[in-house]
C-alpha angles and dihedrals in degrees: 000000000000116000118241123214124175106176127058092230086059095051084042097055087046089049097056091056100053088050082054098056094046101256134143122223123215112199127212113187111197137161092229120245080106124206137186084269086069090041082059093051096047079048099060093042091046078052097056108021137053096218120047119204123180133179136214115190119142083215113208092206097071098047119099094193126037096220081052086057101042097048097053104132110256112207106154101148089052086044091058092047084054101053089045092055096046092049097251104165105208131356119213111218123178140182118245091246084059099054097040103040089154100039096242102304088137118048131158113237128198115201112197120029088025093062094046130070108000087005094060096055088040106043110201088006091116091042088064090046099053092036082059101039091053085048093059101025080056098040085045101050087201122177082212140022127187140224145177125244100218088075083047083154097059080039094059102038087050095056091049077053096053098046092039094061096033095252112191089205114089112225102226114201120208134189127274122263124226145194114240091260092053105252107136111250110252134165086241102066105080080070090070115103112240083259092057093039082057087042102044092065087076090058092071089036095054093048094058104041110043124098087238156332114288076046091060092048092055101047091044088052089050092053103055101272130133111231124220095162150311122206145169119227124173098310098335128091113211121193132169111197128174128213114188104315099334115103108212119189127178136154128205137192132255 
């Protein structure tokens, strides 16, 4: 059974255990409503590490709209049985006063990739990311910590994080995770009506077929999306798209 923690001093004592016995410690930070995408991620740290610790932490900094916010799904039973079942060792889960003794005073804030792309469409929505991810990256003291690839812009502005404060941990990106029919696997999906969940496959499809990407814009308008943006960098396609309420965002290679 996986083991629960709520307080930083308790993960810390145990910690401190687990350095003294010689084992590394892979990190996989989440905001719970776990997937097969997070399966892979605990995966890939019981693969290289001898100890596995997740979060799960629905963090407020990094929420643009308070509804958004309030209606992130909470599944924390069906997390745990989750964990247990992938092998996670431990899960950190704190309460939002732990996290944010000081209110957020203090932030980490990232001026160039974080205000472009997703960051242009969520101001200060990477700051709250990378103000968490430092939190827990520094609370854990992982030799490794894991991410998903579907969010490639947070990877990649948490790396630059990483190597800009000489971080020990190494940020370890993995694949993204999809769906048969190709949509990538979010916890946001489950808030798609029957009719979107039919739709959202296209918005995989689109970004890798058309030729590029003011094509992909046009085909995913005519089909019903909402389009935040699609863009070509270097050999990925990004794209951001909305049906009804639900916010989908994927990337692809070229």
């Amino acid at each position: 059974m996986t083991e629960v923690v709520h307080t930083v001093a308790e993960w810390r004592a145990l910690r401190t255990k687990h350095r003294a016995a010689g084992r590394r410690i892979g990190l996989v930070p989440t905001m719970g409503a776990l997937h097969a995408g997070h399966t892979a991620l605990f995966a890939a740290a019981r693969r290289d590490c001898e100890f596995v610790l997740a979060t799960i932490f629905v963090n407020p900094a990094q929420f643009n709209e308070a509804q958004d916010f309030e209606h992130y799904p909470r599944t924390l039973d069906a997390d745990l049985q989750l964990m247990t079942t992938a092998g996670v060792d431990t899960v950190f889960v704190p309460s939002v006063a732990e996290m944010y003794p000081r209110g957020t005073d203090y932030t980490v804030q990232e001026d160039a990739l974080s205000r472009e792309l997703c960051g242009a469409h969520r101001p200060g929505h990477f700051t709250g990311v990378l103000t968490v991810v430092m939190k827990l990256l520094q609370i854990a003291g992982a030799d490794r910590a894991y991410f998903g690839e579907k969010d490639y812009q947070q990877l990649q502005l948490i790396r630059g994080m990483a190597a800009a404060f000489f971080m020990e941990t190494e940020i370890v990106g993995c694949p993204t995770v999809r769906e048969p029919d190709g949509l990538a696997l979010s916890s946001r999906n489950v808030r798609l009506s029957p009719a979107e969940r039919k739709l959202a496959p296209q918005f995989f499809a689109m970004l890798k077929s058309a030729p590029d990407a003011t094509a992909a814009q046009l085909q995913l308008r005519a089909l019903g999306f909402g389009v935040d943006y699609v863009t070509d960098r270097e050999n990925r396609r990004f794209g951001a798209v909305r049906l009804g309420a639900t916010r989908l965002i994927d990337n692809v290679t070229r």
